[in-house]
C-alpha positions as CSV (number, residue, x, y, z in Angstrom):
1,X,-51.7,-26.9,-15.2
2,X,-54.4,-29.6,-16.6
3,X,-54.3,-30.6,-20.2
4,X,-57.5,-28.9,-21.1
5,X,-56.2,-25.0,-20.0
6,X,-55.1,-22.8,-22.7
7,X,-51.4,-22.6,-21.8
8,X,-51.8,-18.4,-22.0
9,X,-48.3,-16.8,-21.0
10,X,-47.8,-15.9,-17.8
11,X,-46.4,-12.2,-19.5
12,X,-50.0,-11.9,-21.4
13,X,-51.7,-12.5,-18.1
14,X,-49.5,-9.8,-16.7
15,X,-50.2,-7.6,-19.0
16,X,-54.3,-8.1,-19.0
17,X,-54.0,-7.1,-15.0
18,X,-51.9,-4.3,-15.5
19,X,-54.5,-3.0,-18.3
20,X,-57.1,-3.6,-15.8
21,X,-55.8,-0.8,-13.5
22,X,-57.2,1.8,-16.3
23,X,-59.8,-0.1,-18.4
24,X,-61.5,-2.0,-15.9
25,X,-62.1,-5.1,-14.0
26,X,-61.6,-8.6,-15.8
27,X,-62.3,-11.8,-15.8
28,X,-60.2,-14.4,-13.8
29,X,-57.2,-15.7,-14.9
30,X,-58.3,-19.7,-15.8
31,X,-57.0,-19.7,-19.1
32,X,-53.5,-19.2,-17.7
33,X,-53.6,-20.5,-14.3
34,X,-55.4,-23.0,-12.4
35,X,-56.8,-21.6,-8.6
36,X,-54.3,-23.2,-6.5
37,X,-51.2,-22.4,-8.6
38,X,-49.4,-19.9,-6.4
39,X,-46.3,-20.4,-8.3
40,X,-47.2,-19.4,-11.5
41,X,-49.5,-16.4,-9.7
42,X,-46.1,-14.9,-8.1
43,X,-44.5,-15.5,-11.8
44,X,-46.9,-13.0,-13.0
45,X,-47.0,-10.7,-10.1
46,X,-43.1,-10.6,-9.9
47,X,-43.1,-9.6,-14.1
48,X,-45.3,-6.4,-13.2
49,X,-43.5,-5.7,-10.5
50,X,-40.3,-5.2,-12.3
51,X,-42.4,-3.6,-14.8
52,X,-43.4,-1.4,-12.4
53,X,-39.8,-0.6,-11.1
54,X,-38.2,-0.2,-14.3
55,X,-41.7,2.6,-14.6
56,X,-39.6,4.3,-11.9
57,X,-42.4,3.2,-8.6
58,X,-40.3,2.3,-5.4
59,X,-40.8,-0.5,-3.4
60,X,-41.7,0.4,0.3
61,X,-42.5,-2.7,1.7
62,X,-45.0,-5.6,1.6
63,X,-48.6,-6.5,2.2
64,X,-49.6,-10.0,3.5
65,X,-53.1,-11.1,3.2
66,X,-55.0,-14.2,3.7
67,X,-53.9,-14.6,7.6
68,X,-57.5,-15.3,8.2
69,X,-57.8,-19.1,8.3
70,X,-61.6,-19.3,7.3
71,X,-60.8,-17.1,4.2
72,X,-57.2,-19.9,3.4
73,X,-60.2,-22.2,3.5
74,X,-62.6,-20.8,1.2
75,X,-59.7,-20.5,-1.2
76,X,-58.8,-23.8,-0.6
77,X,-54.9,-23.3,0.5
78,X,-53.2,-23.5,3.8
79,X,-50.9,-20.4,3.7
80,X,-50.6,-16.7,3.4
81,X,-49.8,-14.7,0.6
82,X,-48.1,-11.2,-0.1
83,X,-48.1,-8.4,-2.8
84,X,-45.5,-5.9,-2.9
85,X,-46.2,-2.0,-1.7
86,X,-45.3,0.6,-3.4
87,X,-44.4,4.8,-2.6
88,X,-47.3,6.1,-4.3
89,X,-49.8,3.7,-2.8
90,X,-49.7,5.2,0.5
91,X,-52.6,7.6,1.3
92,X,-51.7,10.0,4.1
93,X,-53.5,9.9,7.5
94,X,-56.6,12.0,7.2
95,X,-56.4,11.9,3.6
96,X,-58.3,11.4,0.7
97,X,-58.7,9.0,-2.3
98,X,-59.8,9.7,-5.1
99,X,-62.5,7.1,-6.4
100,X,-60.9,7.2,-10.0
101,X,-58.1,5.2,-8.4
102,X,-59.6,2.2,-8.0
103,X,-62.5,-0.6,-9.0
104,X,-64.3,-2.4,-6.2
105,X,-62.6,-1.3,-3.3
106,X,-62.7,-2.5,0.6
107,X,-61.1,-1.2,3.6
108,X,-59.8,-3.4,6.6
109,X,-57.7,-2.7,9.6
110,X,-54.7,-4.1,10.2
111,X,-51.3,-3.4,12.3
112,X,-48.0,-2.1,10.3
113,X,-44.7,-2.8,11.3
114,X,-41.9,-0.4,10.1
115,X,-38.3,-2.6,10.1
116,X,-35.3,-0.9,11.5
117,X,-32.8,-3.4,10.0
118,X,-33.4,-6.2,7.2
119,X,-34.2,-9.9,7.8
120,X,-32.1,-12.4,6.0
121,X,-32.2,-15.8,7.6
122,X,-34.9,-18.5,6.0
123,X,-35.8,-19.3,9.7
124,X,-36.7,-16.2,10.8
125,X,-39.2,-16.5,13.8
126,X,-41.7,-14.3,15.5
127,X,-39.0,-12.6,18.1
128,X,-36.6,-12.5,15.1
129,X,-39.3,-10.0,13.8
130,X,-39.3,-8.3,17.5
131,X,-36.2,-7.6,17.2
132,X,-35.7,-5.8,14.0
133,X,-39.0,-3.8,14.2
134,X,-38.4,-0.2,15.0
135,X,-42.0,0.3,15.3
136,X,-45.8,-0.6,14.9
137,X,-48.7,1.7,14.1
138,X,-52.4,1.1,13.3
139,X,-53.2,0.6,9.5
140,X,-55.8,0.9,7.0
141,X,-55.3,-1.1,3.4
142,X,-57.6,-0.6,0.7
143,X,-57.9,-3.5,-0.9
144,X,-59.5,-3.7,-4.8
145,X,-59.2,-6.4,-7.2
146,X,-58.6,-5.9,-10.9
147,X,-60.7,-9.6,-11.0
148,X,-64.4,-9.1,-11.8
149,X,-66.9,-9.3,-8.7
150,X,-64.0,-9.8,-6.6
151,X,-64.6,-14.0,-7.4
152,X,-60.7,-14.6,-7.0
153,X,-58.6,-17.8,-6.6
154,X,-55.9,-18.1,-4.6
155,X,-54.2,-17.6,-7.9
156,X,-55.9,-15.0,-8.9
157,X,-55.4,-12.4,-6.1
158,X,-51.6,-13.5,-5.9
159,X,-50.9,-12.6,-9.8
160,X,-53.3,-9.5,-8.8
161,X,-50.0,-8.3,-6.4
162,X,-52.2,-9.9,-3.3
163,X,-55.3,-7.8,-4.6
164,X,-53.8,-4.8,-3.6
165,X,-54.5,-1.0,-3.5
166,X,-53.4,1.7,-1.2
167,X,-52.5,2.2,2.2
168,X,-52.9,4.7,5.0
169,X,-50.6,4.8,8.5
170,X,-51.6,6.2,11.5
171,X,-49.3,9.4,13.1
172,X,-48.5,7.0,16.7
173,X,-46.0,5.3,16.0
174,X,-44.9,2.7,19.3
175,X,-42.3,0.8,20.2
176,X,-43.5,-3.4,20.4
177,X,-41.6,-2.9,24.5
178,X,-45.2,-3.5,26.3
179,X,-47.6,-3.1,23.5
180,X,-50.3,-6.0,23.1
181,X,-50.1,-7.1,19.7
182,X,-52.2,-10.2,20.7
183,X,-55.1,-8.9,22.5
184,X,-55.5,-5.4,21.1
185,X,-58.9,-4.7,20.2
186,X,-59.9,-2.9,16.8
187,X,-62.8,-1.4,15.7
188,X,-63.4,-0.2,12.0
189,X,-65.6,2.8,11.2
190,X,-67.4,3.7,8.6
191,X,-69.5,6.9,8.9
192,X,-68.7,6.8,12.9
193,X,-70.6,3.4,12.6
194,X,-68.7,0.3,13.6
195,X,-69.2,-2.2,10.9
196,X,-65.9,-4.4,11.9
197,X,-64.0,-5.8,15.0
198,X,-61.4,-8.2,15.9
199,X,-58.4,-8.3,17.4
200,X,-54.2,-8.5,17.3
201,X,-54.9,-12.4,17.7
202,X,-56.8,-12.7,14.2
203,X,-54.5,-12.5,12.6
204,X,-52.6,-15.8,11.9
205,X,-52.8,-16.1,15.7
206,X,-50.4,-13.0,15.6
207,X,-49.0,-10.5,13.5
208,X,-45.7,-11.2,14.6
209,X,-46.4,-14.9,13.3
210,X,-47.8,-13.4,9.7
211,X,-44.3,-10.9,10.0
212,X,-42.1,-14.1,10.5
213,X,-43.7,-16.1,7.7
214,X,-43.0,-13.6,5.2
215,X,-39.4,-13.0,6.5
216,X,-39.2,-16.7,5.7
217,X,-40.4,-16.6,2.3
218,X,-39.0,-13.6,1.5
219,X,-35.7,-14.7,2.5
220,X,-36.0,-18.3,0.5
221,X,-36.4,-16.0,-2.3
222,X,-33.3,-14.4,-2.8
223,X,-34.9,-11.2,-1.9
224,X,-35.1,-10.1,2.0
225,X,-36.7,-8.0,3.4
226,X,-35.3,-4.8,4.3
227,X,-35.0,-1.8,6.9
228,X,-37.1,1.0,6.1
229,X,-39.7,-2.0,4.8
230,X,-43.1,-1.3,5.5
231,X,-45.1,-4.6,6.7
232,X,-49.0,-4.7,6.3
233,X,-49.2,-7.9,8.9
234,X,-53.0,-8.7,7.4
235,X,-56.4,-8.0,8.3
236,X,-57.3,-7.9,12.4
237,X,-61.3,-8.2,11.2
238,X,-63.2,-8.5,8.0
239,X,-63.1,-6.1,5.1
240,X,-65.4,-4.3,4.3
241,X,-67.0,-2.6,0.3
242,X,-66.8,1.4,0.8
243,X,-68.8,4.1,-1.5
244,X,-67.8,7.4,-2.5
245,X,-68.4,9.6,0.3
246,X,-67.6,7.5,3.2
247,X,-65.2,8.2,6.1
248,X,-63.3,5.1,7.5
249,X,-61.3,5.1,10.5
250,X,-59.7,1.9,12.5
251,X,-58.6,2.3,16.0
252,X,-56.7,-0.2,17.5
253,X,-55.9,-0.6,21.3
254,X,-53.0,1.0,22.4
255,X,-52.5,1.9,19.0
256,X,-54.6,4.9,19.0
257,X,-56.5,5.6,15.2
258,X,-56.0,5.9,11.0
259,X,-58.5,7.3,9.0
260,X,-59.1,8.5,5.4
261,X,-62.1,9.4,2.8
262,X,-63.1,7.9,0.1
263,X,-64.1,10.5,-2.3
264,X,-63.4,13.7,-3.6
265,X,-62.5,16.8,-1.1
266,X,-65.0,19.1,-0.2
């Protein structure tokens, strides 16, 4: 960190985010961190995390975001980065969520993979991943940011748990034996309009290749991931803002379809 930042603790910039969740949207974090210092971003995600846990929330798996090279560019850094998912961020297919949940939230489509036995080894590769997925299934996260007008750093959305929300999973769940993970199409819907699209192959050429990468880190931290683990592999198309009222369903090929509303219930 330059000389001419406030050195603000990483547990007070914790604390601001997690105050954020209930009072509102604040301003980034440049008095603690500069924009490129992912290390002292996953400090202060990892601190509400365990504040979380102790708070008796359950980890369920992981989110990986930024597998979108343009979007690495425009935060100027060259890799990935992940937030932790918890029990009670999970929306149910068909379901709804409640707008007094979150800020400024956007929905993208992405492809989940549910781990049937943990990953330990550092090196883990792409078929590693394969191999100890027991299944995939089509995916919707709703990303917010607790950071004002969503103008994040790279730093920012990592201490912001990867700018994280909640998550819905689709009801077909499919075996990775003869299912295109590269060329599947996906369409996001909003209102039965189509307002995104991309494809298996946007996603850091792969989402087995965004899988692997956070095996890898994971691992190097001392904390693997697991089976059970839910794995949000990172957006297949861009996100997109959603208003109260709205409908929003992804399909994905050979994947069939998610959906949820945001808004009350009728």
């Amino acid at each position: 960190m330059s000389d001419n930042l406030p050195q603000v603790s990483h547990d007070t910039l914790a604390r601001r985010l997690r105050d954020a969740y209930a009072s509102g949207a604040i301003a980034p974090l440049r008095d603690g961190l500069e924009p490129t210092d992912g290390a002292g971003a996953y400090v202060v995600q990892d601190i509400n995390t365990r504040h979380w846990v102790e708070g008796g929330r359950r980890i369920v798996g992981r989110k990986i975001g930024l597998t979108a090279k343009a979007v690495q560019a425009q935060l100027g850094v060259d890799q990935p980065d992940y937030g932790v998912l918890f029990d009670d961020m999970q929306i149910a297919d068909g379901g709804v969520l409640d707008p007094a949940r979150v800020i400024q939230p956007k929905a993208e489509a992405e492809i989940a993979l549910v781990l049937a036995r943990e990953v330990t080894t550092a090196s883990a590769t792409p078929e590693d991943i394969a191999a100890a997925t027991d299944y995939a299934v089509a995916a919707i996260e709703i990303v917010d940011s607790r950071i004002a007008d969503w103008k994040i750093t790279f730093a920012d959305t990592v201490a912001d748990n990867g700018s994280s929300a909640f998550f819905v999973l689709g009801g077909e769940r499919k075996k990775l034996d003869g299912l295109d993970l590269f060329t599947c199409g996906m369409a996001l819907e909003v209102n039965d309009q189509i307002v995104s699209v991309g494809a298996g192959a946007a996603c850091l050429g792969h989402p087995l290749n965004a899988a692997a990468w956070l095996a890898r880190v994971m691992a190097a931290n001392g904390t693997p991931l697991k089976a059970g683990d839910v794995l949000l592999t990172g957006a297949l198309g861009p996100m997109v803002a959603i208003t109260p009222g709205d409908h929003v369903k992804a399909s994905i090929g050979g994947m069939g379809s998610v959906s949820f509303t945001y808004g009350k219930g009728a």
